[in-house]
Backbone atoms as SQL, in Angstrom:
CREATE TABLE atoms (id INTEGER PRIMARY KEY, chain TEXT, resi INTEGER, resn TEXT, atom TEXT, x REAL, y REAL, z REAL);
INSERT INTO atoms VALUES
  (1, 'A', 1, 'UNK', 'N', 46.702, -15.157, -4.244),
  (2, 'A', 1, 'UNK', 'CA', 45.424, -15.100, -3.587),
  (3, 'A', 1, 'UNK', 'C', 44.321, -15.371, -4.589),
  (4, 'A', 2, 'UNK', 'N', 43.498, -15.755, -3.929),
  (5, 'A', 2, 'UNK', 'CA', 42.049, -16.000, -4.849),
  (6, 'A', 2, 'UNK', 'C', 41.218, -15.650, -4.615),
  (7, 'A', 3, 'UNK', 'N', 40.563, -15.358, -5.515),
  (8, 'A', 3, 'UNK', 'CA', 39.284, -13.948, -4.990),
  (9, 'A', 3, 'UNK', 'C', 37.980, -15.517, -5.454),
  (10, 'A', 4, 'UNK', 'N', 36.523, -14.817, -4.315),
  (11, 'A', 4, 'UNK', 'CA', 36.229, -15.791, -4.584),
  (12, 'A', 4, 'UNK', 'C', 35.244, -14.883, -5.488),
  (13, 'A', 5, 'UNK', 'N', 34.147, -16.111, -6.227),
  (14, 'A', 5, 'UNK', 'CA', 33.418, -15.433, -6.681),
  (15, 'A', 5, 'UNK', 'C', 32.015, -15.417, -6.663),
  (16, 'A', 6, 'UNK', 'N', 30.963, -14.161, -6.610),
  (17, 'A', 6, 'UNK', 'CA', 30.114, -14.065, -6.216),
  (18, 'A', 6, 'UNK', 'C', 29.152, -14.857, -7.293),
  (19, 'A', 7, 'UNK', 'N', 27.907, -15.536, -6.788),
  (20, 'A', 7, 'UNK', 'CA', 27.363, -15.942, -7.847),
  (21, 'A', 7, 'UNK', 'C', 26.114, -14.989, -7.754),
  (22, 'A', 8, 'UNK', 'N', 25.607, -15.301, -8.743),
  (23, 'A', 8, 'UNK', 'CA', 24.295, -14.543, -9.565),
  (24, 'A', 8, 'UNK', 'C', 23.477, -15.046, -8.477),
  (25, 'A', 9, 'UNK', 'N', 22.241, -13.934, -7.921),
  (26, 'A', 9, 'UNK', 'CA', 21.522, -13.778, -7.433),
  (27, 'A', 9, 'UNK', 'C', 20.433, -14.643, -8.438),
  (28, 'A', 10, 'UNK', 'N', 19.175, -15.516, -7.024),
  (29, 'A', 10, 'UNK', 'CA', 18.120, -15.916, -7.538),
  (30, 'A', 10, 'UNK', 'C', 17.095, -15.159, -7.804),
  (31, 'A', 11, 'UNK', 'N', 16.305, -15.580, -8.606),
  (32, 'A', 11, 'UNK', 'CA', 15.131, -14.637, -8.976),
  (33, 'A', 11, 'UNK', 'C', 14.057, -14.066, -7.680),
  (34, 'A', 12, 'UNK', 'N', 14.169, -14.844, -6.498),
  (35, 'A', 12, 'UNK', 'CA', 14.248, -15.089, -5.300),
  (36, 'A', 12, 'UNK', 'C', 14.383, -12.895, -4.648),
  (37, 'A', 13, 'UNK', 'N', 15.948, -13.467, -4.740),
  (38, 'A', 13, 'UNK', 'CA', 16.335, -13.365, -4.050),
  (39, 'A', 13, 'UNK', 'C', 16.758, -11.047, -4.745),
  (40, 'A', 14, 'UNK', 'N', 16.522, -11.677, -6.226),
  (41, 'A', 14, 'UNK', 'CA', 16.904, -10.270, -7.011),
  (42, 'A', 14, 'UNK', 'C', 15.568, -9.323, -6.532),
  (43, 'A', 15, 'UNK', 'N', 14.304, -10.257, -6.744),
  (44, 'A', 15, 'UNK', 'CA', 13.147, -9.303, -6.307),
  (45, 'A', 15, 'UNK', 'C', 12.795, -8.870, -4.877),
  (46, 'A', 16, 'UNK', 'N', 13.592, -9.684, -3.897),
  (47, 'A', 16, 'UNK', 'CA', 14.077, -9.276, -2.612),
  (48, 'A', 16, 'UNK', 'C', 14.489, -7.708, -2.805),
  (49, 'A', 17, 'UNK', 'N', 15.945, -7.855, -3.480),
  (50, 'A', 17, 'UNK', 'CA', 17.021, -6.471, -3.683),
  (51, 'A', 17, 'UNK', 'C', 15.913, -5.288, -4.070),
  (52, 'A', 18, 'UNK', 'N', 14.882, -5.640, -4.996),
  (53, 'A', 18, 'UNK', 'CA', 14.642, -4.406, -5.718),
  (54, 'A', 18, 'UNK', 'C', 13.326, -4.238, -5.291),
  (55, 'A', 19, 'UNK', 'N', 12.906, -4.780, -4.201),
  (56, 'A', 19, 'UNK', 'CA', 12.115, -4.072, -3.309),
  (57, 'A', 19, 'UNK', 'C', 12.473, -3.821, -2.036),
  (58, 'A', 20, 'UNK', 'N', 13.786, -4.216, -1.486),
  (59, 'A', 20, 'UNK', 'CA', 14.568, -2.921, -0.637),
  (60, 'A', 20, 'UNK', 'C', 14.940, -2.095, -0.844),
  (61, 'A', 21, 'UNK', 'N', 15.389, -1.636, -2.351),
  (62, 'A', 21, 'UNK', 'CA', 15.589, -0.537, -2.768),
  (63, 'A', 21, 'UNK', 'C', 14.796, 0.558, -2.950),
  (64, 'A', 22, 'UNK', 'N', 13.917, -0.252, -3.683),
  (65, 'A', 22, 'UNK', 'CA', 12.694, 0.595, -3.634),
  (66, 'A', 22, 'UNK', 'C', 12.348, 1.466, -2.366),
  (67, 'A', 23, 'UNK', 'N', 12.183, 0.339, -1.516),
  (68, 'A', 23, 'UNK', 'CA', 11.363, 0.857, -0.126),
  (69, 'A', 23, 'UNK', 'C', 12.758, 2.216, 0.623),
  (70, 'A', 24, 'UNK', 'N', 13.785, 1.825, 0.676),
  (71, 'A', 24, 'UNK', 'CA', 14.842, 2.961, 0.861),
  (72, 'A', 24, 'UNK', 'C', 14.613, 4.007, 0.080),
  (73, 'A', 25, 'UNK', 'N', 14.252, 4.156, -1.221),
  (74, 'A', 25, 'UNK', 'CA', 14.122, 4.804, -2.091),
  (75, 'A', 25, 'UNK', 'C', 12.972, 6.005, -1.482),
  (76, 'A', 26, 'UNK', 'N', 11.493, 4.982, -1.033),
  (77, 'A', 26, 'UNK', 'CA', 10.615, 6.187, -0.464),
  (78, 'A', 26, 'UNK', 'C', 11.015, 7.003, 0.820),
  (79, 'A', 27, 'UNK', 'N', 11.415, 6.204, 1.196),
  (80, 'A', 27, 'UNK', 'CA', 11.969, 6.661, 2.680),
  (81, 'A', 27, 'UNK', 'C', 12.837, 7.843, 2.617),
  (82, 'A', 28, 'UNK', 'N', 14.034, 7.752, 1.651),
  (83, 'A', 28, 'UNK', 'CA', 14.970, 8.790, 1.253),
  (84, 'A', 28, 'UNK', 'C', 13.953, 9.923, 0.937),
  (85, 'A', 29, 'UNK', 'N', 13.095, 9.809, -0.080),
  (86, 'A', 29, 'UNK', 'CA', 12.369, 10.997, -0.927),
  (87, 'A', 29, 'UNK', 'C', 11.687, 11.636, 0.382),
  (88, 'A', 30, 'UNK', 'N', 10.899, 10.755, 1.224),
  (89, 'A', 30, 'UNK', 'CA', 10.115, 11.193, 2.498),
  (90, 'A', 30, 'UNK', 'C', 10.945, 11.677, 3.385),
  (91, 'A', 31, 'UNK', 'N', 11.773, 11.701, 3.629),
  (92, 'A', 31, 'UNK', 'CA', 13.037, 12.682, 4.416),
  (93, 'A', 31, 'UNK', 'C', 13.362, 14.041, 4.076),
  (94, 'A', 32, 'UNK', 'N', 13.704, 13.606, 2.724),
  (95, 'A', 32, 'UNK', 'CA', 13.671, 15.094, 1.717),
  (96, 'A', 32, 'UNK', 'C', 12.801, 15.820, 2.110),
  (97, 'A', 33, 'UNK', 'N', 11.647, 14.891, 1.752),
  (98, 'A', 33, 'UNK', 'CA', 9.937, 16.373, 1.542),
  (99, 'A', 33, 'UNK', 'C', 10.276, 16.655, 2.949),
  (100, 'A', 34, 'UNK', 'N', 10.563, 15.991, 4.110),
  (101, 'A', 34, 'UNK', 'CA', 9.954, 16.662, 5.275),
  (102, 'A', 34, 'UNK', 'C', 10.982, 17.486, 6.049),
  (103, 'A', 35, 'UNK', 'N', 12.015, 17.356, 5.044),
  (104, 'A', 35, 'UNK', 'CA', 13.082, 18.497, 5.470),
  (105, 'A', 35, 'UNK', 'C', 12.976, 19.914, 5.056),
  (106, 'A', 36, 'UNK', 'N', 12.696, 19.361, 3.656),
  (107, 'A', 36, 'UNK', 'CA', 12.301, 20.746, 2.258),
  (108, 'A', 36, 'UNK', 'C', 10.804, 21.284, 3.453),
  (109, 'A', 37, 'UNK', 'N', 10.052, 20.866, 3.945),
  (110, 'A', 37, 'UNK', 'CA', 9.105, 21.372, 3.977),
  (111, 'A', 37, 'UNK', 'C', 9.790, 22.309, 5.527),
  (112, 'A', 38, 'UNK', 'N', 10.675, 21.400, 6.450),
  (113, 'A', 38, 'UNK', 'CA', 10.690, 22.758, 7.848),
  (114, 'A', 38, 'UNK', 'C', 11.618, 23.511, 7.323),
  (115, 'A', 39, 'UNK', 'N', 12.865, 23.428, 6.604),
  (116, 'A', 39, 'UNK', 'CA', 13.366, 24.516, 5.982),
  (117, 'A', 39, 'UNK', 'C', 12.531, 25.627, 5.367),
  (118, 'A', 40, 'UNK', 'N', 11.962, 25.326, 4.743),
  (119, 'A', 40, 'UNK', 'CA', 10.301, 26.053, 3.840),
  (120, 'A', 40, 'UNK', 'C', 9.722, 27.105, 5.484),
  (121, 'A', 41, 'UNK', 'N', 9.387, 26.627, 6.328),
  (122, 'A', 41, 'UNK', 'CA', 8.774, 27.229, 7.164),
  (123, 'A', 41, 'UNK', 'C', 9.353, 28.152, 8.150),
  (124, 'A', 42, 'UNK', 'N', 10.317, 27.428, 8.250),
  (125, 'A', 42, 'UNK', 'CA', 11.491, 28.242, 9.317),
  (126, 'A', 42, 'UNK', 'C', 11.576, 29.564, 8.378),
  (127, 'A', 43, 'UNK', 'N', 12.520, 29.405, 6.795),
  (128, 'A', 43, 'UNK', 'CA', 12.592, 30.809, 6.120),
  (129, 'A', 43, 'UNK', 'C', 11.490, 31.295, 6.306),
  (130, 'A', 44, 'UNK', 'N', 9.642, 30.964, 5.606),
  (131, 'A', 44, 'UNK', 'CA', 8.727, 31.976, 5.768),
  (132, 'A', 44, 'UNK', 'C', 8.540, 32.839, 7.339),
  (133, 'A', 45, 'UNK', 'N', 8.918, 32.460, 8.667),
  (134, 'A', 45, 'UNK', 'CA', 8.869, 33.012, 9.799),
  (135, 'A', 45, 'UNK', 'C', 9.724, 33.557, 9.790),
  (136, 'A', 46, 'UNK', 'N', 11.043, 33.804, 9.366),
  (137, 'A', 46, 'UNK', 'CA', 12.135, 34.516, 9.375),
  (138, 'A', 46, 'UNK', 'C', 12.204, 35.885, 8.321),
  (139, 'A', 47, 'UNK', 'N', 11.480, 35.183, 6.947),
  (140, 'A', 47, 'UNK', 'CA', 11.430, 36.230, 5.914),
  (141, 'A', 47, 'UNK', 'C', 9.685, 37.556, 5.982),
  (142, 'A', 48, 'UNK', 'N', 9.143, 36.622, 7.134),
  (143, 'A', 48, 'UNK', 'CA', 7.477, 37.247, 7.311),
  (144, 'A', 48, 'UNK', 'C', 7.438, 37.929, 8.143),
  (145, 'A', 49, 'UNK', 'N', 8.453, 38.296, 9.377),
  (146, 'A', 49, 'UNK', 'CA', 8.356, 38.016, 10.398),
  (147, 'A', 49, 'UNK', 'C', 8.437, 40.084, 10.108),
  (148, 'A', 50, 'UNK', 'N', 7.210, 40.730, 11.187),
  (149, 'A', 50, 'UNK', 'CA', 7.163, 42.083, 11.014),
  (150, 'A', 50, 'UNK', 'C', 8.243, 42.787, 11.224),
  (151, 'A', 51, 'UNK', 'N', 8.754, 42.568, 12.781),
  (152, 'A', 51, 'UNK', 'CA', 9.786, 43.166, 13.233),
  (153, 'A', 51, 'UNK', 'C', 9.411, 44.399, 14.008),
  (154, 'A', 52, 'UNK', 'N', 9.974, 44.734, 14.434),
  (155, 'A', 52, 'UNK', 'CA', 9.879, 45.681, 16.028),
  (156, 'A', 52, 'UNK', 'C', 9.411, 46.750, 14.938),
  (157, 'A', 53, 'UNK', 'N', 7.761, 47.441, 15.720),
  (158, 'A', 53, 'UNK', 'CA', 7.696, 48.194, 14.620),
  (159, 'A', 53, 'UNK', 'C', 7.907, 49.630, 15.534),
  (160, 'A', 54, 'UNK', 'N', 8.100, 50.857, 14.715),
  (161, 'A', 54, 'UNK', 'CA', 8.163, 51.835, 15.306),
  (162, 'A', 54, 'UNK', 'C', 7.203, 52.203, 16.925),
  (163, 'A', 55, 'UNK', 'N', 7.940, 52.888, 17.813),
  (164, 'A', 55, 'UNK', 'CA', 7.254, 53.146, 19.065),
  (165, 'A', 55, 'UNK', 'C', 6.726, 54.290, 18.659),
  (166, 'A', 56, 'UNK', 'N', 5.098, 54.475, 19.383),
  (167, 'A', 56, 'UNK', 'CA', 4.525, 55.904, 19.224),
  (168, 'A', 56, 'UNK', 'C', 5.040, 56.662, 20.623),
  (169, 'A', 57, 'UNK', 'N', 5.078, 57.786, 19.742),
  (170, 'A', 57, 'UNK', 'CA', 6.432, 58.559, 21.233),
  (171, 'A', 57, 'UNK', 'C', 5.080, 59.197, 22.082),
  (172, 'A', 58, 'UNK', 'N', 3.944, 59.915, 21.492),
  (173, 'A', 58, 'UNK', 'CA', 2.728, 59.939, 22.473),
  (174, 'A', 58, 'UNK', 'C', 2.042, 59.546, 21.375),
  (175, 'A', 59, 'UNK', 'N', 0.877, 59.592, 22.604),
  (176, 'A', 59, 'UNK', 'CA', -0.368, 59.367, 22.211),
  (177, 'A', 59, 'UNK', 'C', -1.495, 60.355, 23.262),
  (178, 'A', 60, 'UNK', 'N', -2.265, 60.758, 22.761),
  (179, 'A', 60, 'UNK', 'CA', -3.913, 61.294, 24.068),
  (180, 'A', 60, 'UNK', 'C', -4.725, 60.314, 23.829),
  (181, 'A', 61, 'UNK', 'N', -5.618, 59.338, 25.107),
  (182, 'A', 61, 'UNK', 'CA', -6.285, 58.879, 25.098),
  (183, 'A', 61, 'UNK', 'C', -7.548, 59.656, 25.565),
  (184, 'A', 62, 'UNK', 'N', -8.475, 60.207, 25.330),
  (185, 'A', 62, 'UNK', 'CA', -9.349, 61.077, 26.291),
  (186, 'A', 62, 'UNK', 'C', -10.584, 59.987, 26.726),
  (187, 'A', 63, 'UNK', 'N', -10.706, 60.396, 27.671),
  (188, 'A', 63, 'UNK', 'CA', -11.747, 59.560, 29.068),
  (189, 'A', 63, 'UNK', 'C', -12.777, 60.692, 29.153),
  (190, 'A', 64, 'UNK', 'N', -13.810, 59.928, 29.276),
  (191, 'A', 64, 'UNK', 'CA', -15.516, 60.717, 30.035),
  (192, 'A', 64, 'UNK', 'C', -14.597, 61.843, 31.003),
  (193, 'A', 65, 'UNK', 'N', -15.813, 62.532, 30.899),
  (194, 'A', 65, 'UNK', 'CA', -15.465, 63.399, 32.674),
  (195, 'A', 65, 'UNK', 'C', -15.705, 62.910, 33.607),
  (196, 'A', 66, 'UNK', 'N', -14.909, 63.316, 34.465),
  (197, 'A', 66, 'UNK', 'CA', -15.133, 62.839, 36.255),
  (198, 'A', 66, 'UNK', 'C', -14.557, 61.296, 36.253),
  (199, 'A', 67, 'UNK', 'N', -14.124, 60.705, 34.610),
  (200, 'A', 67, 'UNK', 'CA', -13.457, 59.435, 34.677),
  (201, 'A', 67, 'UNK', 'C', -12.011, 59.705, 35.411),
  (202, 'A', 68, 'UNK', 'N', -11.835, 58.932, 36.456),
  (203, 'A', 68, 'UNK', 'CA', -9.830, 58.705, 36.493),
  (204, 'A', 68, 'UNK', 'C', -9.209, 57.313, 36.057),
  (205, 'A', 69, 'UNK', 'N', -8.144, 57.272, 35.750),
  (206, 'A', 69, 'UNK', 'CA', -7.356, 56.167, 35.641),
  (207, 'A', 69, 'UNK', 'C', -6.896, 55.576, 36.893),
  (208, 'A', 70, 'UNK', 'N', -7.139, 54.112, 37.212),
  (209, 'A', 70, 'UNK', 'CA', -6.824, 53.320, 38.059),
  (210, 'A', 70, 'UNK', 'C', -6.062, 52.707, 37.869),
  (211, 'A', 71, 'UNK', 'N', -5.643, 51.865, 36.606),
  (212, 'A', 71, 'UNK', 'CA', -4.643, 51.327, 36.533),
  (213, 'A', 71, 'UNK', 'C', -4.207, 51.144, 35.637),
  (214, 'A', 72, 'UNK', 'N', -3.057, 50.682, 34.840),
  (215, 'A', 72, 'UNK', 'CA', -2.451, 50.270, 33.623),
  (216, 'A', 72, 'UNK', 'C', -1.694, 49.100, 33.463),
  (217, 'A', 73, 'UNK', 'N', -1.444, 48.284, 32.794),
  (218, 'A', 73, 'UNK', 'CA', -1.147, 46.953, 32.166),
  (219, 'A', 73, 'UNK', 'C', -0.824, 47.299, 31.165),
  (220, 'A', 74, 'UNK', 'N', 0.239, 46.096, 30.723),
  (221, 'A', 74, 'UNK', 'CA', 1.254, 45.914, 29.248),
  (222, 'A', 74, 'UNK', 'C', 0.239, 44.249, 29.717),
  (223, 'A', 75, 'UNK', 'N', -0.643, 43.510, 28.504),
  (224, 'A', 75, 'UNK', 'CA', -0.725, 41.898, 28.440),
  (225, 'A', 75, 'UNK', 'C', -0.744, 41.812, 27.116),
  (226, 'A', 76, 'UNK', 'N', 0.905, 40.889, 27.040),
  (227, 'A', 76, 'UNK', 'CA', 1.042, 40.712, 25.092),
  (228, 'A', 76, 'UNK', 'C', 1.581, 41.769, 24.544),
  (229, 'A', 77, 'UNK', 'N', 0.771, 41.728, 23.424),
  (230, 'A', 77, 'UNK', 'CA', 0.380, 43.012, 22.445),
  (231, 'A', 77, 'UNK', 'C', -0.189, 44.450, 22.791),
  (232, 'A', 78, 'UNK', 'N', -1.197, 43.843, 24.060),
  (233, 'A', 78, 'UNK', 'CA', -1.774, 45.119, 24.611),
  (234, 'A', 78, 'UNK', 'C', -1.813, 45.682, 25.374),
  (235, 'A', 79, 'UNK', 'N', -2.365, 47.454, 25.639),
  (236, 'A', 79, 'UNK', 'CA', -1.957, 48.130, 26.829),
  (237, 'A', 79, 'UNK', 'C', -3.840, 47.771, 27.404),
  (238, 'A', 80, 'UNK', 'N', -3.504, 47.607, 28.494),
  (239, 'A', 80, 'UNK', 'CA', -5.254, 48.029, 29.088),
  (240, 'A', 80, 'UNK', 'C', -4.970, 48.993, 30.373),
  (241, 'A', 81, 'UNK', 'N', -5.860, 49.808, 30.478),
  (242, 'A', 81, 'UNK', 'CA', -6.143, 51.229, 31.210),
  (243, 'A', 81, 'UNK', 'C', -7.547, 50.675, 32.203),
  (244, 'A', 82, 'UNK', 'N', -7.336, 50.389, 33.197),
  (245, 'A', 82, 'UNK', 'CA', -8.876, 50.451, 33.976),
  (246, 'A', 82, 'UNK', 'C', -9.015, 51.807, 34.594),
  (247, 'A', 83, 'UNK', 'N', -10.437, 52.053, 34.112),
  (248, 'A', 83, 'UNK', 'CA', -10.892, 53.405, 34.618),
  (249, 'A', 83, 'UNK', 'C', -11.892, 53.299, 35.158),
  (250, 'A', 84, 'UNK', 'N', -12.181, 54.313, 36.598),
  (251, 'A', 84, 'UNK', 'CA', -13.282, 54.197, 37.060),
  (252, 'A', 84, 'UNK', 'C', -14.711, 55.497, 36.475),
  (253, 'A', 85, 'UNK', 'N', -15.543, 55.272, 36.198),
  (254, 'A', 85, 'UNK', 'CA', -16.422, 55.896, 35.701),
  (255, 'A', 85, 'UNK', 'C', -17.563, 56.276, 36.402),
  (256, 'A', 86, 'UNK', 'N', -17.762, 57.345, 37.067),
  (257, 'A', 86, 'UNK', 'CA', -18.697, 57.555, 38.265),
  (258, 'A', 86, 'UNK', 'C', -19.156, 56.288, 38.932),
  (259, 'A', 87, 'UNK', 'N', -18.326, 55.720, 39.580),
  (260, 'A', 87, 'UNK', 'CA', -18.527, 54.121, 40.314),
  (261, 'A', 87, 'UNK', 'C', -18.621, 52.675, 39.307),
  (262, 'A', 88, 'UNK', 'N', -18.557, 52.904, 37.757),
  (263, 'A', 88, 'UNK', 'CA', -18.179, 51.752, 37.455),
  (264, 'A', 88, 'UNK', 'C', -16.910, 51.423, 36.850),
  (265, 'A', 89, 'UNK', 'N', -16.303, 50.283, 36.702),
  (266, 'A', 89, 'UNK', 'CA', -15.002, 50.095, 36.618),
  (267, 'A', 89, 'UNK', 'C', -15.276, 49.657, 34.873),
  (268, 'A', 90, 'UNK', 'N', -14.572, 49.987, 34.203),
  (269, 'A', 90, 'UNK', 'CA', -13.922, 49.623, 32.307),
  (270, 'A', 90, 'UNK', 'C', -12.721, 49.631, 32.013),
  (271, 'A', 91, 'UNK', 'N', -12.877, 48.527, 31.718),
  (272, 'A', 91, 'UNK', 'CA', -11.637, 48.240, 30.924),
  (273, 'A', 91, 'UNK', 'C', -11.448, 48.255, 29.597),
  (274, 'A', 92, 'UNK', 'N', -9.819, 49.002, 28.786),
  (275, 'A', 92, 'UNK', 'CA', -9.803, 49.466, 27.600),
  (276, 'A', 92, 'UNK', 'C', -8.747, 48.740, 27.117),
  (277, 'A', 93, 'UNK', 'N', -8.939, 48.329, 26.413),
  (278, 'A', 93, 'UNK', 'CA', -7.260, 47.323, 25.587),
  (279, 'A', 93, 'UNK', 'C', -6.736, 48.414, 24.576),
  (280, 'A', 94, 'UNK', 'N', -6.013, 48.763, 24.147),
  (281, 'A', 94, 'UNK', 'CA', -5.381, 49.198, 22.770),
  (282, 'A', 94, 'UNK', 'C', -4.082, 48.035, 22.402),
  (283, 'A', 95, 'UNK', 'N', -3.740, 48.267, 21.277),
  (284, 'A', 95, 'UNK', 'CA', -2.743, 47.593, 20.420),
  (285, 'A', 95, 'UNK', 'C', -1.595, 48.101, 20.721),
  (286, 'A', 96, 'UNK', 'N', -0.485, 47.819, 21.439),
  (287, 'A', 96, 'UNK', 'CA', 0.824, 48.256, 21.798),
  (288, 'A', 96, 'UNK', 'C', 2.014, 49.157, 20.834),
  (289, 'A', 97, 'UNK', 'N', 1.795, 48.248, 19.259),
  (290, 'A', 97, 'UNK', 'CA', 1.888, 48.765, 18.404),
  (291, 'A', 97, 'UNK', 'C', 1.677, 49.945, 17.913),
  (292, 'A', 98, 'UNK', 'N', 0.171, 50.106, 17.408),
  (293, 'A', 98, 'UNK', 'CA', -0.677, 51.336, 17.166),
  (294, 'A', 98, 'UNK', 'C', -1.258, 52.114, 17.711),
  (295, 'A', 99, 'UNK', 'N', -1.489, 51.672, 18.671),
  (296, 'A', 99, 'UNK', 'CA', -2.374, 52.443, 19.856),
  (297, 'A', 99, 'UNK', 'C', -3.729, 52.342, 19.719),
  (298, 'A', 100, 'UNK', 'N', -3.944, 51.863, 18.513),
  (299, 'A', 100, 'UNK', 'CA', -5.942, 52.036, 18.062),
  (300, 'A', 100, 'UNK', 'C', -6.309, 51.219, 19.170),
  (301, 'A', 101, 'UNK', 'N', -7.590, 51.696, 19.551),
  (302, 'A', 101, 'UNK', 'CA', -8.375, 50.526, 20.287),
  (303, 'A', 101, 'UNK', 'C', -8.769, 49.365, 19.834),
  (304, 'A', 102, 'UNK', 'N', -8.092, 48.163, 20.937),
  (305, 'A', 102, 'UNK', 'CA', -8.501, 46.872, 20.465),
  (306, 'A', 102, 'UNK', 'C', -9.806, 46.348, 21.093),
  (307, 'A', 103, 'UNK', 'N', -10.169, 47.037, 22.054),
  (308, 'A', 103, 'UNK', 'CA', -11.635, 46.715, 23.383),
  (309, 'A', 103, 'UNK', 'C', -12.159, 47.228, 24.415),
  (310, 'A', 104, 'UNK', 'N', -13.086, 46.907, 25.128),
  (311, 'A', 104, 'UNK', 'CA', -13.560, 47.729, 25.817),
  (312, 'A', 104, 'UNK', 'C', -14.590, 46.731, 26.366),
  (313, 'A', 105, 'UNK', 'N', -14.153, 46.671, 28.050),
  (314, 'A', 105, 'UNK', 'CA', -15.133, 45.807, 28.626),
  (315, 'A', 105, 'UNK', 'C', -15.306, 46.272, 29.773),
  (316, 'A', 106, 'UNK', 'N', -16.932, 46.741, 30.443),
  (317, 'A', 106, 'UNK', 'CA', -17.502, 47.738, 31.059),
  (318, 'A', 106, 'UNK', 'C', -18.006, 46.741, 32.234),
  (319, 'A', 107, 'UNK', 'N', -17.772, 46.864, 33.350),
  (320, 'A', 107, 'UNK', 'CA', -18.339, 46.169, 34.673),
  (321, 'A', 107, 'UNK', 'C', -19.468, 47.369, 35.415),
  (322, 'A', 108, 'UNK', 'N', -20.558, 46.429, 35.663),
  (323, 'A', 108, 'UNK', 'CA', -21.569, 47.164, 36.425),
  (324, 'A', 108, 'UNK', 'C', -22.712, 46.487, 37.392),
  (325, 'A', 109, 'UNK', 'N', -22.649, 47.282, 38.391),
  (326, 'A', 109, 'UNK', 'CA', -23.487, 46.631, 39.445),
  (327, 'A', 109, 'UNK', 'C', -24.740, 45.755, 39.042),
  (328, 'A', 110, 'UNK', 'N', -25.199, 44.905, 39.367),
  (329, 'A', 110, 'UNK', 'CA', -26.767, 44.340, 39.250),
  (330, 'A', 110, 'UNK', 'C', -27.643, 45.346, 40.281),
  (331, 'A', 111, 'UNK', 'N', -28.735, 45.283, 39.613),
  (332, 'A', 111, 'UNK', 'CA', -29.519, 46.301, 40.859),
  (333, 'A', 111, 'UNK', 'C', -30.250, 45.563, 41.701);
């Protein structure tokens, strides 16, 4: 058998090669970074991530007098309590978490 044989690339044709290489070359590195970078992010959400934090077993919220509770909500993070307040209605957010108050938004008649 006879092998055939390759001839030498033109000058053509070499600076062809070594700017496909090249250009594969960025492409490879740009794959990398943008792999390195969601690997990178995925761990920080996994390694950041708080985690179920302790439940408060009670809590006292105390209300005005003559206030009652109307209603309660879990939205998200937060608990909200609507209370009526000698005829006006407020609403109270706290942090589900902590319980601290996160808000307080007060509805009232126009006169």
């Amino acid at each position: 058998m006879t092998e055939t044989a390759l001839p030498e690339p033109t000058p053509e044709q070499a600076a062809l090669f070594a700017r496909v290489r090249r250009m594969m070359m960025i492409a490879g590195l740009t794959t990398a970074l943008a792999l390195a970078a969601v690997l990178i992010a995925i761990g920080y959400k996994l390694f950041r991530s708080e985690g179920s934090a302790p439940v408060v077993a009670e809590q006292t919220l105390r209300i005005p007098k003559g206030a009652r509770v109307v209603a309660t909500a879990v939205a998200g993070d937060h608990v909200v309590v609507t209370l009526d307040i000698a005829g006006a209605t407020e609403l109270r957010s706290f942090d589900a978490r902590t319980m601290k108050p996160a808000g307080r938004l007060t509805f009232a008649n126009e006169p």
